[in-house]
C-alpha positions in Angstrom: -12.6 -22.9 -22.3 -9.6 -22.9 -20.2 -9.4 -22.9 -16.5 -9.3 -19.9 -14.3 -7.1 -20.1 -11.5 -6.7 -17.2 -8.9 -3.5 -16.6 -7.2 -3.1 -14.9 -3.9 0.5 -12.9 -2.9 2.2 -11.6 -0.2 6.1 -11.0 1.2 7.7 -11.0 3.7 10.9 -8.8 4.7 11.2 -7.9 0.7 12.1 -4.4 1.1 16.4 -3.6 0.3 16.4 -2.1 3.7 14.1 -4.4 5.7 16.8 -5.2 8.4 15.8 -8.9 8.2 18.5 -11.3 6.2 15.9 -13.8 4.6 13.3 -12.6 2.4 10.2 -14.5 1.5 7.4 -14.0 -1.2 4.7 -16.5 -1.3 1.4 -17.5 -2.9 -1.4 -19.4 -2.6 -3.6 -20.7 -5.7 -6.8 -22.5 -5.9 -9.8 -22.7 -9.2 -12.0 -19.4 -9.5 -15.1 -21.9 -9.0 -13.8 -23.1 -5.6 -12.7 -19.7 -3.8 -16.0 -18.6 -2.5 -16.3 -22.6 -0.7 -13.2 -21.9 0.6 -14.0 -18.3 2.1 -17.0 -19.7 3.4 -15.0 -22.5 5.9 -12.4 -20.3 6.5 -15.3 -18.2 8.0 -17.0 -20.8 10.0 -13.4 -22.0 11.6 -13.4 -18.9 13.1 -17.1 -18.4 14.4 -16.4 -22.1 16.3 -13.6 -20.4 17.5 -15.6 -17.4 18.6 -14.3 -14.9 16.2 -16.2 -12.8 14.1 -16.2 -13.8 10.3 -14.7 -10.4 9.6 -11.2 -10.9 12.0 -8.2 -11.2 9.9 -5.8 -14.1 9.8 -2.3 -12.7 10.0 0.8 -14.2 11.2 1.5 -10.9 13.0 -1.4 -11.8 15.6 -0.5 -15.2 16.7 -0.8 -15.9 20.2 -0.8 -18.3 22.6 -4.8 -17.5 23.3 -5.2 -18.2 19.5 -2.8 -21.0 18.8 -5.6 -23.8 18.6 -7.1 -21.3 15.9 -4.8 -20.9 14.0 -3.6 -24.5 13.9 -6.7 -25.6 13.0 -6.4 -22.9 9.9 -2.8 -24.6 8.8 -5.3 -28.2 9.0 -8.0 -26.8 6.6 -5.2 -25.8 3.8 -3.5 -29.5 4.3 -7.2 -31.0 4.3 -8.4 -28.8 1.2 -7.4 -30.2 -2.1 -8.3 -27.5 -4.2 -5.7 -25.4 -2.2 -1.7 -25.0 -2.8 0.8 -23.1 -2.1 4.4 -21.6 -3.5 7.2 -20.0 -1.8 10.4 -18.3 -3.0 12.5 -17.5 -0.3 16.0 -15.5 -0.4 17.6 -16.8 2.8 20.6 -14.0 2.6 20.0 -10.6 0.8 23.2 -9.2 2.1 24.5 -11.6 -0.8 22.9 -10.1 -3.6 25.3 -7.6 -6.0 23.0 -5.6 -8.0 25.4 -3.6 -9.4 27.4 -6.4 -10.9 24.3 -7.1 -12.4 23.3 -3.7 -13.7 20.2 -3.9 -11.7 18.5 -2.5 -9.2 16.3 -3.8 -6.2 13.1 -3.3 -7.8 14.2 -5.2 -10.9 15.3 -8.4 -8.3 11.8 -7.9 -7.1 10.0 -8.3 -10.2 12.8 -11.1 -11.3 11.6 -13.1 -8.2 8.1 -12.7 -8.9 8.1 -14.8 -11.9 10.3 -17.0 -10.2 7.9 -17.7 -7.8 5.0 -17.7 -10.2 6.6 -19.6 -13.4 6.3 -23.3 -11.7 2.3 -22.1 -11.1 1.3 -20.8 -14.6 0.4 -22.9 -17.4 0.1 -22.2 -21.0 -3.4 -24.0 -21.0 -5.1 -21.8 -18.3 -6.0 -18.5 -17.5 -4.9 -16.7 -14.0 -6.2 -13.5 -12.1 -3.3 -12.4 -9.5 -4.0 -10.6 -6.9 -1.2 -8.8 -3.9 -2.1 -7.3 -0.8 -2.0 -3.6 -0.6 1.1 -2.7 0.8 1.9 0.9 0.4 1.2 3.9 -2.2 3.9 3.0 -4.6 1.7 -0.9 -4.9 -0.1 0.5 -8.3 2.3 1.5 -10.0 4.6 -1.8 -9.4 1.1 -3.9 -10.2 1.6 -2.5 -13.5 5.2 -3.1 -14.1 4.7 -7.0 -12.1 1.7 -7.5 -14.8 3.8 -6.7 -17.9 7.4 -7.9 -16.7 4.5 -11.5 -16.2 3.5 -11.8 -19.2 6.8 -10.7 -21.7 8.5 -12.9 -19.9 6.1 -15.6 -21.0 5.6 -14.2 -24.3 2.1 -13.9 -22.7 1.5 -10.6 -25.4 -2.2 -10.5 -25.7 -2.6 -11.7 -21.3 -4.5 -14.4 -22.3 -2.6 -16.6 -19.7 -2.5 -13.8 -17.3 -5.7 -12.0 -16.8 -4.8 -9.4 -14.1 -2.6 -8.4 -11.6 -4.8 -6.4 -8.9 -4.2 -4.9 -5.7 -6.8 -6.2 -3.0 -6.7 -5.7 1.2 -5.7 -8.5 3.4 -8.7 -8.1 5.3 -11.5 -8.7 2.7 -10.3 -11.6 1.1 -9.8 -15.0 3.5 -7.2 -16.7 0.9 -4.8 -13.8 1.0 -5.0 -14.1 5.1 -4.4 -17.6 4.2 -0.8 -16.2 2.5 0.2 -14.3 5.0 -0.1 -16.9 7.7 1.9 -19.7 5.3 4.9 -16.9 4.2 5.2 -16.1 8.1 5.9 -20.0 8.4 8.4 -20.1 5.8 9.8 -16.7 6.9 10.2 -17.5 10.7 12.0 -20.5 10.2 14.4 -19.2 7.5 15.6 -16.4 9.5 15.9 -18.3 12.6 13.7 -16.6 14.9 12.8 -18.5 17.8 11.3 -17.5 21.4 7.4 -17.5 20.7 5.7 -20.7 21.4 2.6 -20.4 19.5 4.3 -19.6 16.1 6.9 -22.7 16.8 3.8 -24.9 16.9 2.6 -23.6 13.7 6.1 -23.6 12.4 6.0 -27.9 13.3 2.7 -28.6 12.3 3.4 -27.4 8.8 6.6 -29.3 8.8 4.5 -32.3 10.0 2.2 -31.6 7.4 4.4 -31.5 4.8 6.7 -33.3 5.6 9.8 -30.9 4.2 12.4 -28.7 7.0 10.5 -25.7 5.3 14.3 -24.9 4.4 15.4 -26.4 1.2 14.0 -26.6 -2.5 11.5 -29.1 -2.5 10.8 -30.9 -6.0 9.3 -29.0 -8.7 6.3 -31.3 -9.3 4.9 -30.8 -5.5 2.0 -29.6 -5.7 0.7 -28.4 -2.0 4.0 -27.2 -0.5 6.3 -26.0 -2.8 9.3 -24.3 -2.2 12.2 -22.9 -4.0 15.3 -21.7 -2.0 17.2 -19.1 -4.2 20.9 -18.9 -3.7 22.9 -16.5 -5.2 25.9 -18.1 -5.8 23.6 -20.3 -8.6 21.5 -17.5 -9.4 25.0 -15.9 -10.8 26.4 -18.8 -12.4 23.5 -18.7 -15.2 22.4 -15.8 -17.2 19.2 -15.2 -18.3 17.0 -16.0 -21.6 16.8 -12.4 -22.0 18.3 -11.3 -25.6 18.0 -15.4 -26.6 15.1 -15.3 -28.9 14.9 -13.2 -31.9 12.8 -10.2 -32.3 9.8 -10.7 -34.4 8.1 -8.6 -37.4 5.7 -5.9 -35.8 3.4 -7.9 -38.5 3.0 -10.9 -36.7 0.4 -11.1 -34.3 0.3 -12.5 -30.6 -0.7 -15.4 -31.8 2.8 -16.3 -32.2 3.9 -15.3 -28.8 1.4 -17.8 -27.4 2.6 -20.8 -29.4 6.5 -19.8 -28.6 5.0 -19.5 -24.6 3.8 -23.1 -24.9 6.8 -24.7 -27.1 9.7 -23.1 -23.8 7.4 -24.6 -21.4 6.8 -27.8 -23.0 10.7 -28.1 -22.9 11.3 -27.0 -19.2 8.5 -29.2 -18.3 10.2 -32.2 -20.2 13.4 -31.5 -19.3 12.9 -30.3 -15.2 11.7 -33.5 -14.6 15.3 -34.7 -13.9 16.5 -31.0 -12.3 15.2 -30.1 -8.6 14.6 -26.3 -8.6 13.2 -24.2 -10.9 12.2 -24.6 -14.7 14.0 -21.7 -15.4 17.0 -23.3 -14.4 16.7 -26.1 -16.5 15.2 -24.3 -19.8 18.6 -22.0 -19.5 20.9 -25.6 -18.7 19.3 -26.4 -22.2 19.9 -23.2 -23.4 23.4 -23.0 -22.5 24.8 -26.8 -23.1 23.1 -27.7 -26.0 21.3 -25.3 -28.3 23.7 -22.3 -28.2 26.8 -24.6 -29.2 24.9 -25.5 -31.7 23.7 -22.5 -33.4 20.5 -25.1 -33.6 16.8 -23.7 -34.6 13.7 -23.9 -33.0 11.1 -24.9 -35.5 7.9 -24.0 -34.6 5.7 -24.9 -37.4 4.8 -28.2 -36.3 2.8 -25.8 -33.4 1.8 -22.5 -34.9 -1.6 -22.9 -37.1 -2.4 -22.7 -40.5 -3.7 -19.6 -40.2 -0.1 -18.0 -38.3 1.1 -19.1 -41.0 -0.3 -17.6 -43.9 -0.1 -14.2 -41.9 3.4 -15.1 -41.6 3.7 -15.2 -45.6 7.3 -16.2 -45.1 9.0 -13.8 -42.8 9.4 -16.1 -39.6 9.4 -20.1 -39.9 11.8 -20.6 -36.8 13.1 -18.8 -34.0 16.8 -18.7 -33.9 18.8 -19.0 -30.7 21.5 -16.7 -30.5 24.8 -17.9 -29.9 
């Protein structure tokens, strides 16, 4: 049975007219089995700090009065193995050029979304996803974050991706645990300075992690990863839409998984020698090698027996469009 993973989501200054120039989404992931342990100490940090169980972490409320709080909160994630956390951060959005790109903001949205969630999912496990409410519209992009997920990793049946659920803030402890890490990452990348008890939180997670909170960090760290997207690289590459061939409405999901596993088998292979994302490196394959090549992807050294026989002929390889 594969593992089940829960991931936690919140942003920071994402809206097109948020008035703030950086914009950060982050998210925090640990194993289904482990997230009621977690709760549970999160809860008694804040009892032997005299707080009820119920009050609600959130970067908004740091204070001087609760700085030792909320410090020890930052030393609980570093301490907790079975805790991790991902951030995507957009340090200029007056850069981005939707138009050029035929897009609007709401599709960037969703296109950072899996950016920030590809480097977490695995073929081999199962995830349930769950954002903060943040305002009436939130079902309806659920929805559209959910399937925009899962196409993009030819995830067809959500087998890899269980759910994508709206939750509040202030039942869950690991989504206050978000929003405390994405302010980190968001005060320090739109240079805000002027409150003391946030700049202690801001250096004890540099301390802890021992990255400027700034820059891409590698794409095989595991508690505090970050990717900085730049748009300048982001429109230097295109994307894999339109690369693989449509299949037969007679082939079954099946498929999809396999094809899922064989793109990130290959960005896991190749990424190893690329800092950033595995997106960037599949398309760097894409691009330099396969497309000049008019080469084909065989895939039936991965799709079963049984694929196979459904296939009855009609698709033995995928074929990259040049």
């Amino acid at each position: 049975m594969s593992q089940i993973f829960n991931i936690y989501c919140d942003e920071s200054c994402h809206l097109e007219n948020a008035h703030q120039k950086a914009m950060v989404l982050g998210a925090i992931w640990c194993p289904l089995e482990k997230t009621r342990e977690i709760a549970v100490r999160i809860r008694e940090i804040k009892e032997s700090h005299g707080l009820k169980p119920e009050f609600e972490i959130k970067w908004s409320k740091v204070s001087p009065a609760k700085k030792q709080f909320y410090l020890d909160i930052l030393d609980y994630f570093f301490d907790d193995d079975d805790l991790h956390f991902r951030a995507l951060i957009v340090p200029d959005k007056s850069k981005l050029d939707h138009a050029s790109f035929g897009q609007s903001h709401d599709d960037f949205y969703y296109k950072m979304y899996f950016d920030l969630l590809k480097v977490i999912l695995s073929p081999e496990a199962c995830y349930k996803i769950y954002i903060d409410i943040k305002d009436t519209q939130g079902a309806v992009k659920v929805k559209k974050l959910h399937d925009v997920l899962c196409n993009s990793i030819y995830d067809f049946s959500k087998e890899i991706i269980d759910r994508v659920q709206l939750i509040r803030s202030h039942e869950v402890e690991q989504l206050q645990l978000t929003d405390l890490l994405t302010g980190v990452i968001s005060y320090v990348n739109r240079e805000l300075t002027g409150n003391a008890a946030k700049e202690a939180l801001v250096r004890r997670t540099m301390e802890r992690s021992h990255y400027s909170l700034r820059r891409t960090t590698l794409l095989r760290e595991n508690k505090v990863n970050l990717f900085s997207w730049r748009a300048s690289e982001a429109q230097a590459r295109q994307p894999l839409t339109g690369c693989l061939t449509s299949f037969n409405s007679g082939i079954t999901a099946e498929i999809g998984i396999a094809i899922s596993k064989l793109f990130m088998t290959v960005s896991d292979k190749i990424s190893k020698a690329v800092t950033g994302s595995s997106h960037f490196a599949i398309n760097l394959f894409v691009r330099a090698i396969i497309r000049p090549m008019k080469t084909k992807i065989i895939l039936s050294g991965i799709l079963s027996k049984k694929v196979k026989s459904r296939m009855k002929g009609r698709l033995t390889f995928v074929v990259v469009n040049g």
